[in-house]
C-alpha positions in Angstrom: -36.6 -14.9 -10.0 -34.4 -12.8 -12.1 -30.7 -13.3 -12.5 -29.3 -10.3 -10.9 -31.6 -11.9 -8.1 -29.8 -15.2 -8.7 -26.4 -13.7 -8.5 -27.0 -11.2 -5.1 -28.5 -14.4 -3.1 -25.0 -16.2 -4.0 -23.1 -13.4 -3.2 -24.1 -12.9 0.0 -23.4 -16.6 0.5 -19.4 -16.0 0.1 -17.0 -14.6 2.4 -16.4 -11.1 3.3 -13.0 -11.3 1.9 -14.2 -12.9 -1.3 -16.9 -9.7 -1.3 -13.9 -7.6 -1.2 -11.9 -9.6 -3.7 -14.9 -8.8 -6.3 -15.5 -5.2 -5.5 -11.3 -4.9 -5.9 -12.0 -6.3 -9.0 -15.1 -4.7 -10.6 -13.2 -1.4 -9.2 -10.0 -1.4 -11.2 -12.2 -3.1 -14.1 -14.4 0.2 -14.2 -11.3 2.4 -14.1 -9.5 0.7 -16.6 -12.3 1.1 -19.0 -12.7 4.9 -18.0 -9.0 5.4 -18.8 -9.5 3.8 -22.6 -12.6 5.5 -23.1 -11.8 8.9 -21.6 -8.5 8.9 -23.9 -9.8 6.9 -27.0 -7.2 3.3 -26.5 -8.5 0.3 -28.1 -7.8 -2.9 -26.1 -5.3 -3.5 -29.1 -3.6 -0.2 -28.1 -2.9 -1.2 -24.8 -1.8 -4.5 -25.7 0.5 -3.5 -28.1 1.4 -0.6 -25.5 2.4 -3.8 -22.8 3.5 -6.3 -25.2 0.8 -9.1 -24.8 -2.2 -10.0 -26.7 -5.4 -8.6 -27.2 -6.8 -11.7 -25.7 -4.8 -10.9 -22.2 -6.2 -7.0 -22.1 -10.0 -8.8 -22.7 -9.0 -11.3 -19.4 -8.1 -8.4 -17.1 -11.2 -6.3 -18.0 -13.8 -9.0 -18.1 -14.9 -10.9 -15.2 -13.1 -11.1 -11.7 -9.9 -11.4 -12.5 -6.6 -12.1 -10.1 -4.5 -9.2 -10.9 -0.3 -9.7 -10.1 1.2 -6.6 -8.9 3.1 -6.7 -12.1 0.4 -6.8 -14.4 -1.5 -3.7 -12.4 2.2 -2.0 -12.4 2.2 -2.9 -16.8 -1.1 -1.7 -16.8 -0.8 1.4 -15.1 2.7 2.5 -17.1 0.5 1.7 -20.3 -2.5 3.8 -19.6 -0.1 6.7 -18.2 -1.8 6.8 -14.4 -2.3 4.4 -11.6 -4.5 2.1 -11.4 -4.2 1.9 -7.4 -3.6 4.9 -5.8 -1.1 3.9 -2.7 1.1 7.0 -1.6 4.2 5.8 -0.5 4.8 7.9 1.8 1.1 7.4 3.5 2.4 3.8 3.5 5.2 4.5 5.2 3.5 6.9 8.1 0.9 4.6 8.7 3.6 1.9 9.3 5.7 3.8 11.3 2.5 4.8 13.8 1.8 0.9 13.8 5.3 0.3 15.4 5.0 2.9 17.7 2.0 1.8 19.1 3.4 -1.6 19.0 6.9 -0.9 20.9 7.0 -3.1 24.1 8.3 -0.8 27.3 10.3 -3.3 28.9 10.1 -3.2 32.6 13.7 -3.6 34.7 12.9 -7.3 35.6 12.6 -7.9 32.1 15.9 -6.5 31.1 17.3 -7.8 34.3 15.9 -11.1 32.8 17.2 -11.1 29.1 20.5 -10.2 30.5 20.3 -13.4 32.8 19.3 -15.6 29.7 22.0 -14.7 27.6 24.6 -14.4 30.3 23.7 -18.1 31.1 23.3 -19.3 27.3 27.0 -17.9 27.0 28.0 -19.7 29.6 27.0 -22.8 27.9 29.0 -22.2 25.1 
């Protein structure tokens, strides 16, 4: 058996959200090394560019590692582009549907009821 054979059989032993975790990964792994190729940085560059070691930049582009917001947001001000792509304000619409969707129509009872409930709790007071 060969060992990318090896490594697909385990893989498709793990969860789907450590599947994701990996593809995250290998994804911002590959476009980090685009960005230094495409504009000629060394790994030394970029760490003398953040402030840390070289060893540091070889740990975020090798294997699967767990990236910090902070150290994609270092990263990303290094290379001069983002490394995730989240629009803010596609962030923000999307949220703003969810509630919508979410917002509970309170029926009169309802009301009726809350006003009964605190009425009575200030009562207690």
């Amino acid at each position: 058996m060969k060992h990318n054979d090896q490594f697909h059989n385990q893989l498709n032993k793990v969860s789907p959200a450590v599947k994701m975790e990996m593809d995250l990964s290998r994804s911002i792994i590959d476009r980090i090394d685009y960005i230094l190729k495409r504009d000629g940085i060394s790994r030394k560059e970029l760490a003398e560019r953040i402030g840390c070691n070289e060893s540091q930049i070889t740990r975020w582009t090798r294997g699967f590692p767990n990236y910090t917001i902070s150290a994609l947001a270092k990263l990303s001000v290094a290379l001069g582009e983002p490394l995730i792509d989240i629009s803010a304000q596609e962030a923000l619409a999307q949220a703003q549907e969810l509630s919508a969707k979410e917002q509970h129509e309170w029926t009169n009872e309802e009301i009726d009821q809350l006003i009964a409930d605190y009425r009575h709790k200030k009562k207690k007071q």
